[in-house]
N, C-alpha and C positions, 0 to 999 in steps of 0.2 A: 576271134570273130572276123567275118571277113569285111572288106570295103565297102557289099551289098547290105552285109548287117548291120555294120557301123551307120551307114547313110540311112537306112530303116530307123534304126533307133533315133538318130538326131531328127529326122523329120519328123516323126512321131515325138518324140522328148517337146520339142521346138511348135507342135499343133498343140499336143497339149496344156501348152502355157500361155500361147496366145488364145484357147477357149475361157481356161481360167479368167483371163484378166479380163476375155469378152463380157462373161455372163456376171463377174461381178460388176463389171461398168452398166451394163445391163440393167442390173438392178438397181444400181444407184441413179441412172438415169428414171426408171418408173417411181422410186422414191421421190425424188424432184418434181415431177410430174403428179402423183399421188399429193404431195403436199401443197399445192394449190388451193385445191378445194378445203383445205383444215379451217376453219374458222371459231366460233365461241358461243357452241353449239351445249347443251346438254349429253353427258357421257352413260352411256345405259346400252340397252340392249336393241340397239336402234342400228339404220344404217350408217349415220355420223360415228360409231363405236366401231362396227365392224370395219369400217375404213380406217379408224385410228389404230386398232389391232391387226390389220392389212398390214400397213407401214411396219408396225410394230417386226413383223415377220421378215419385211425385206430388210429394215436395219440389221438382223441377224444374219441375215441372205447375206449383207455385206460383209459383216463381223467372219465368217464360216469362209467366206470368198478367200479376204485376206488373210485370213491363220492360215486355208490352203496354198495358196502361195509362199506362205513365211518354210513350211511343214517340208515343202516341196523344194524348195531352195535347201534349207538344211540337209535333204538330204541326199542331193547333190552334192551340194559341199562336201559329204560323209563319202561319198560312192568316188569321188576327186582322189581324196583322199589314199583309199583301198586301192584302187587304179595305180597312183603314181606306187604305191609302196609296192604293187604286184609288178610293176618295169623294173623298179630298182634290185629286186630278186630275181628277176628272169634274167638282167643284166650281168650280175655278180656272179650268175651259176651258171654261166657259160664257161665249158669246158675247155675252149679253147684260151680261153684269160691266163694265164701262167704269169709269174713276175708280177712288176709294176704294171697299173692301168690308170690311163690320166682321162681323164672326163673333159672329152673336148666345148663340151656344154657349158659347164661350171667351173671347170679350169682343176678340179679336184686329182687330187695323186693318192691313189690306193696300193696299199703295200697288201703284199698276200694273203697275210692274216688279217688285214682291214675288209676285208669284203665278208667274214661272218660276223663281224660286228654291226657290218651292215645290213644282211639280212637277218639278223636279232631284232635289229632296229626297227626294220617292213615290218617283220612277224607281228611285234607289238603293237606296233600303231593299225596293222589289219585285222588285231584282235580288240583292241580298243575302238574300232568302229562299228562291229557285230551291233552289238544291240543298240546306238544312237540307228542306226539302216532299220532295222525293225523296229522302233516307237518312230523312226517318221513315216515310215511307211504305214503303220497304222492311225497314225495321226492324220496323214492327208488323205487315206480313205474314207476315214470317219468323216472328217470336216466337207468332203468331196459329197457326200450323204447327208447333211447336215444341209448344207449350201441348197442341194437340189429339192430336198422337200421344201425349207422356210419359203423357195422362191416361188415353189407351187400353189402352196399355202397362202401366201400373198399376195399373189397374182391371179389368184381365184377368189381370194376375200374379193379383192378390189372392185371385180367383176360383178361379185352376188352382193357388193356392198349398193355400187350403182343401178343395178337391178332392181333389187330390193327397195329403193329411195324413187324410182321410176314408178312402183306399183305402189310404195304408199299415197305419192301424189297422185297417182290417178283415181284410186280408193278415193282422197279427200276430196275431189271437184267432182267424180260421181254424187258422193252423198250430199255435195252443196249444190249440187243441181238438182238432186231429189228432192230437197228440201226445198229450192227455191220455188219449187214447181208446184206444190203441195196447196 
């Protein structure tokens, strides 16, 4: 990949995890906010319910947030991983390596036959990644899906919950003014 791909990927890699952390703080901020108003109300089919089942939605919002980021890191870690073990092969089967090679990095001395031990070693650890890279990658799409509806879903309770508690009060001082009047 080139320098142009590299720096694409890391910007993007690097937006994408500071949206994650956004939208989960996001939501936990409306949470905070949402829980103000909770008081010792009656739980029913009321707007006092629909707000408690609001919340209900964003705590999950948050739940969904942070497995995306746990999801997302592991599989980084996993993708680290494949990466160094595909240098350490690219390294070793260079055709021009003959004899000894000392790893001015690590301080390491490789004898001839020590470099297909070493790429046995990549191979394996590149084939032991295969599928940790696929369950996290499906894991942090899933939870990536997860996240974005609970927070819509909560975030529009919240809205038809306050709504909703606007127009029963004004229903009940219509009818006490109807009646007053009477």
């Amino acid at each position: 990949m080139s320098s142009l791909g590299d720096n694409a990927y890391w910007n993007w890699s690097e937006s994408s995890e500071k949206f994650d952390y956004y939208i989960t703080g996001l939501a936990s901020a409306v949470v905070v906010f949402a829980m103000r108003d909770i008081g010792t109300e009656e739980v029913g089919v009321t707007p006092y319910g629909l707000h408690l089942l609001s919340i209900a939605f964003l705590l999950a919002c948050i739940f969904f947030g942070l497995k995306r980021v746990e999801a997302t890191n592991v599989l980084k870690l996993n993708q680290h991983v494949r990466l160094h073990a595909q240098e350490r092969i690219g390294a070793h089967n260079d055709p021009k390596l003959k004899g000894i090679v000392y790893n001015k990095a690590t301080g390491e001395v490789y004898e001839p036959g020590d470099s297909d031990a070493v790429i046995d070693k990549a191979l394996k650890e590149i084939a032991s990644t295969v599928e940790p890279v696929k369950k996290c990658t499906g894991r942090s799409k899933t939870f990536y899906k997860w996240r974005n509806r609970t927070l819509i879903v909560g975030v529009l309770g919240l809205v038809l919950a306050k709504v909703w508690a606007g127009y029963q009060a004004s229903q009940s001082i219509t009818v006490t003014l109807g009646d007053s009047w009477i």
